[in-house]
Structures are given as C-alpha cells and as structure tokens.
N, C-alpha and C positions, 0 to 999 in steps of 0.2 A: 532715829526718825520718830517722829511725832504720829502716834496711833490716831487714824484719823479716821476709826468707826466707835463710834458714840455709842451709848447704850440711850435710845428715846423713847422707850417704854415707859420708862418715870416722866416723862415730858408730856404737857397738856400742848396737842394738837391744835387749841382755840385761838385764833386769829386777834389779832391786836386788832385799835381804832384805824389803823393806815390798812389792813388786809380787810375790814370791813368794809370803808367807804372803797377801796378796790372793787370788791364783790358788786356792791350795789352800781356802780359806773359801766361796769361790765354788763351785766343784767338789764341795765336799762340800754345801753348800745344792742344786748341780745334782740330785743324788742323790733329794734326797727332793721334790724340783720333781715334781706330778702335772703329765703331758700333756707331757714333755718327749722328743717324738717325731718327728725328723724328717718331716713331710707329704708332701711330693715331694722326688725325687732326679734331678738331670742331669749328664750326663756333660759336662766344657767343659776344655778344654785337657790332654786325657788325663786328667782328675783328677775322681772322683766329689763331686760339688757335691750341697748337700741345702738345705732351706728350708720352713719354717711360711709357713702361708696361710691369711689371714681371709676369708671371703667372707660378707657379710651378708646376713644371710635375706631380708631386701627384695630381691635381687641381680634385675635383669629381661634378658634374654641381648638382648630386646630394645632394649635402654637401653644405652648406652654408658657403663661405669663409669670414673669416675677410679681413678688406681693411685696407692698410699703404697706406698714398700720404707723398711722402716727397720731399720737394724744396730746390732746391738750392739758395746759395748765389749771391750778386752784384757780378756783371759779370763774374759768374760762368755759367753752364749748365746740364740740367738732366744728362745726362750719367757721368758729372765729381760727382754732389750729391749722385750718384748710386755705382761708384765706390771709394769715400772716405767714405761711412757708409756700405756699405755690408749689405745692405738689403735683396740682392737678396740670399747669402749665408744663410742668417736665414729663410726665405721664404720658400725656398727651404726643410728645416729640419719640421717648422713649419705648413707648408700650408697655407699661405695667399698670395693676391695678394700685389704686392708693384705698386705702379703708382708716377713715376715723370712729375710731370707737367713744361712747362717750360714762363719764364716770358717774357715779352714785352719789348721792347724800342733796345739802344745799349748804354752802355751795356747793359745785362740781368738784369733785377730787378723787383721785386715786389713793385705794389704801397701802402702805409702805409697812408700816408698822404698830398694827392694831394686836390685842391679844386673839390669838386662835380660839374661834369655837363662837366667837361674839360678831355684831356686826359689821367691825371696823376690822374682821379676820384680812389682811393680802390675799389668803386662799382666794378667795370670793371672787377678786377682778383677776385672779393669774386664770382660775375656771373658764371666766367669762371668756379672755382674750385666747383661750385653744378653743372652747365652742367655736367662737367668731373663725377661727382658724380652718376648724371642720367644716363650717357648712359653708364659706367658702370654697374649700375643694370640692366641696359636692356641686357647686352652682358652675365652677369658671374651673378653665383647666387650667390649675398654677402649679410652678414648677417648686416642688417642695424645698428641692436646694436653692432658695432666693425669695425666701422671706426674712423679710427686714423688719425691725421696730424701731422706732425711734419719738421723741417728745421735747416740749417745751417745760423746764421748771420741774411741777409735780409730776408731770408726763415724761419728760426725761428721765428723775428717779423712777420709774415704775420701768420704763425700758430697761435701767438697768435690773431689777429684781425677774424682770421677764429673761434677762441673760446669764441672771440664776438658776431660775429654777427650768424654765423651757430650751434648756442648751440646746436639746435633738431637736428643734424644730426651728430655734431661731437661729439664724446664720451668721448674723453680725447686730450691730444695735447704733445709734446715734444718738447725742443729747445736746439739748442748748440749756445754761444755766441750769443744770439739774441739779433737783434737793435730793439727794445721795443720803436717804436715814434710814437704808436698810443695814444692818451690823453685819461686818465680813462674816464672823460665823453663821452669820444665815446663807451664807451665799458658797454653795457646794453645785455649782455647775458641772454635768457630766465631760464637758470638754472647754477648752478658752474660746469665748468670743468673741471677734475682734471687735475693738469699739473704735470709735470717734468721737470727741468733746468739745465743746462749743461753752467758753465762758468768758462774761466782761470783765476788769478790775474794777469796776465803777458800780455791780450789780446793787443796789439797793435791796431786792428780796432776800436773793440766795447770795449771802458774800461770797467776795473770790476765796479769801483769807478763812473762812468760816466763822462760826457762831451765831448766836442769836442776831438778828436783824430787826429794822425799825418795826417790822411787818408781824414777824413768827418769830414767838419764843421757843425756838425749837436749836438743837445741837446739831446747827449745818458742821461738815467736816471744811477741812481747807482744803479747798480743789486740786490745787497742785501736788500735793500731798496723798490726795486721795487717789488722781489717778496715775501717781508712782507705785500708791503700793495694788489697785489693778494693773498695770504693768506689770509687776513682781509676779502678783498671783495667774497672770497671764501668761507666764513663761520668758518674758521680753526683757532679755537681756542686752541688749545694743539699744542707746539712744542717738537719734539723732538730730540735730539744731537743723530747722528747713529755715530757707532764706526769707527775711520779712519781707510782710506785703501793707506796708504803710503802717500803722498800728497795730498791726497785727505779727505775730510768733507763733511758732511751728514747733512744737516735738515729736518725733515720729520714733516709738518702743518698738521694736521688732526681738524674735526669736528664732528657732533652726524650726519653726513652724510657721507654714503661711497662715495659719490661725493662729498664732500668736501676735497679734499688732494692734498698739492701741496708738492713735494721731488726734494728740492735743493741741489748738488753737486756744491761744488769749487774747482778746482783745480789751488793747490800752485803753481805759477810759471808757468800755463799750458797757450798757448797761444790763438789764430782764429784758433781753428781746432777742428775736431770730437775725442773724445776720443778712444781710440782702434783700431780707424778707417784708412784709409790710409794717411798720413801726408800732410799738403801740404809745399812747399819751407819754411823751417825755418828760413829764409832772410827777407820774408815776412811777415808770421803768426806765427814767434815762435812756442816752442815747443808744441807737440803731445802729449799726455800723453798715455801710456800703461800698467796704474795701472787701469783702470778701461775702459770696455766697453760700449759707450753710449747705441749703438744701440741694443746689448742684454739689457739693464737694462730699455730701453724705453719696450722692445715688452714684459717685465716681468710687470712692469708696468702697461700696455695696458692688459694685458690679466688680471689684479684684478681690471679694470674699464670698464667694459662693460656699453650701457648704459642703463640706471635704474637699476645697479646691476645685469640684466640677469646674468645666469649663462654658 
C-alpha cells in the first residue's frame, strides 16, 4: 500500500491564484454575512482567540449537554461553517451545544503543520480549542463523554490532528473534504477515535486521489488510502460495503472495540462542500450533493460513540 502521510514541512503553505481569488469572494460575502460577530473571546497562548456559540433554547443547566465544535475552512469563517452545515438546526431538535471556533492568520486557517516554537506551531490552535473546551465546562454543564469535533477542508484536517493529540477529551471526530497534512508519526493518540469521512471524487481543492491541486501546492494524501490506513491504526479490522444511496458509497471499518470504527462516504462526482448542507459557488467547489446529509449522519454517529462507550 501506498504511504499516504507526506512529509509538508518542505512544502510552501501559500495559496495559488485560484485559493487567492477564493479568499477575496469569500471575504467580501463575509461582509454582508448578518450575525457575523464574534460571541466569546479567550485569551490562549498570548493570542486573543474568539468563537460563535449555539446554545439551544431546550438547554436544561440541569442536564448534562453533549458538545459539537465544528470549524471552518481556508479562508472561510465561523458563521459561514455554521450556516453551510446547519448545526444549529439539528441542535436545536437534539439538545446540545454547537461551538464554532475561529482560526488565525489572514486568511482564516487552521495550523496543521508549521514548525514548533514559531507562529504557524499546531501547538497554538490544539491550546486554544482545550481552553475553548475548559471554560465551556465552566459556563454550561456538558457531558465530558460527548464532545465531538468535526470540520470542513482545513477544518476537517485540524479535527483530525485534534484526534491526535486530545484523545481523552475528544470522543469521536467528523470531516468533509479534509486536507489530512498532519504525518502519521505525529499522530500518537492515547486511545482510537472513531471517525467518519465525508469526501467528493470531483473535489477540485482537496483531491479524492491526492496531490497538489489547482488551488494548494501542498502533498494532499489520497483519501481512500488514507483512511485505510486510519483504519489500520484504529484497530479496524472488518470492512464493510454499506448499500448505496444514489451516488454515494459506504465503507464501514470496525474492530473487537466499539472505539475502533471509522465510516467512509464518497461521493461520485460530489465536489469541496458539506453534503446536505448549504452549497457553496459551484464555479468554485463543484457540486453539493443532496442524496445524503453529512451533518445528520455525523450527530447519528456521535451519539453511538460516546466516550468509553457511556451510554
């Protein structure tokens, strides 16, 4: 099998002409985005951190709520993550809190793989997103076993580096199109996390197949590849074909652990965007797909992986 953790430290992180004019179309939709307002601010590694927060009017202080944190993509932002996955819709029905955290730099982005000690260190946003963690428990009473992470793209990669290195805290993880450029040997999680994967064959950013893209010269791995050998390092030795649902394909990895299970989706032809979810310019990320919803199929997920199996 094809090693499908890249070494992109030698790799310039700077966006080509097509990830530029992305930014700038984005930035200027930011603008006229109503509610596009940071909620809470924390201060985490000398660096002023901000973040949106759904609390659902059912919320009982009594009741211990599960927690979603979910991020957005390069040079996206919380409120655009919040309204192209409709978290706050399922929240809402379900009872948990949803938290978008939002990233550094300009554009927006999550660090994956910068050198330690500098500003593009991971350290920096893995600090941030357990601060965000803590003084949510201080504020809301959540139930430690059902906190979830999950993202779009560069937000997706970061979920999974959050599934490295925050095992004890994170419970399970989700991703749509995610840039996966953390190297497996960075990735020594205390326990398997189960994950769920959301990718299109048609992606234009993040290829399905991997490598560089019209967008990032960066050493995307090949996704099927990649979450075989998460699988592998997950313990998950049974696969198995779930029944299609129009263009879409199912693999479901399990092990003699209920934490061991990783359930892959592909979607044929689908392109950089959330399934089910709100579209974004099909100029840009190709088609949305509407045969399956990510964000229901993550929180279905999440609720059969509490952690240590809690019930």
């Amino acid at each position: 099998m094809n090693n499908p953790s890249a070494n992109s430290h030698s790799i310039s992180p700077n966006p080509g002409p097509a990830a530029r004019l992305l930014t700038r179309l984005l930035l200027a939709a930011m603008e006229r985005l109503p509610g596009n307002r940071p909620f809470g601010r924390l201060l985490s590694g000398g660096e002023r951190r901000s973040y949106l927060l759904h609390v659902p009017p059912g919320y009982d202080p009594g009741r211990a709520a599960p927690l979603v944190i979910s991020m957005h993509g390069y040079a996206e932002w919380p409120a655009h993550q919040m309204q192209i996955s409709r978290w706050n819709e399922l929240a809402d029905r379900a009872g948990f809190i949803v938290a978008y955290p939002c990233g550094t730099h300009f554009p927006l982005r999550w660090r994956m793989h910068g050198l330690a000690g500098t500003h593009l260190d991971p350290l920096r946003d893995l600090e941030f997103i357990s601060a965000l963690i803590d003084r949510l428990e201080s504020e809301y009473n959540l139930d430690p076993a059902r906190i979830f992470v999950n993202g779009l793209s560069n937000g997706g990669g970061m979920s999974f580096v959050l599934a490295c290195t925050l095992s004890e805290r994170i419970a399970a993880f989700g991703s749509v199109s995610g840039a996966y450029l953390r190297r497996w040997e960075q990735c020594t999680p205390a326990r398997a996390v189960p994950a769920i994967i959301f990718h299109g064959t048609a992606d234009p950013i993040v290829p399905y197949h991997g490598g560089p893209s019209r967008a990032f010269n960066l050493p995307f791995p090949d996704v099927p590849l990649w979450v075989e050998e998460l699988a592998r390092r997950s313990g998950c030795g049974t696969l198995e074909t779930l029944p299609p649902q129009g263009q879409v394909s199912g693999l479901r990895y399990t092990g003699s652990s209920p934490q061991a299970e990783v359930l892959f989706y592909t979607i044929a032809g689908g392109g950089h965007s959330w399934p089910g979810g709100q579209p974004l310019p099909r100029w840009i990320a190709g088609s949305t797909s509407s045969e399956i919803d990510a964000t229901v199929c993550m929180w279905e997920f999440f609720q059969a992986h509490p952690m240590h199996g809690t019930p």
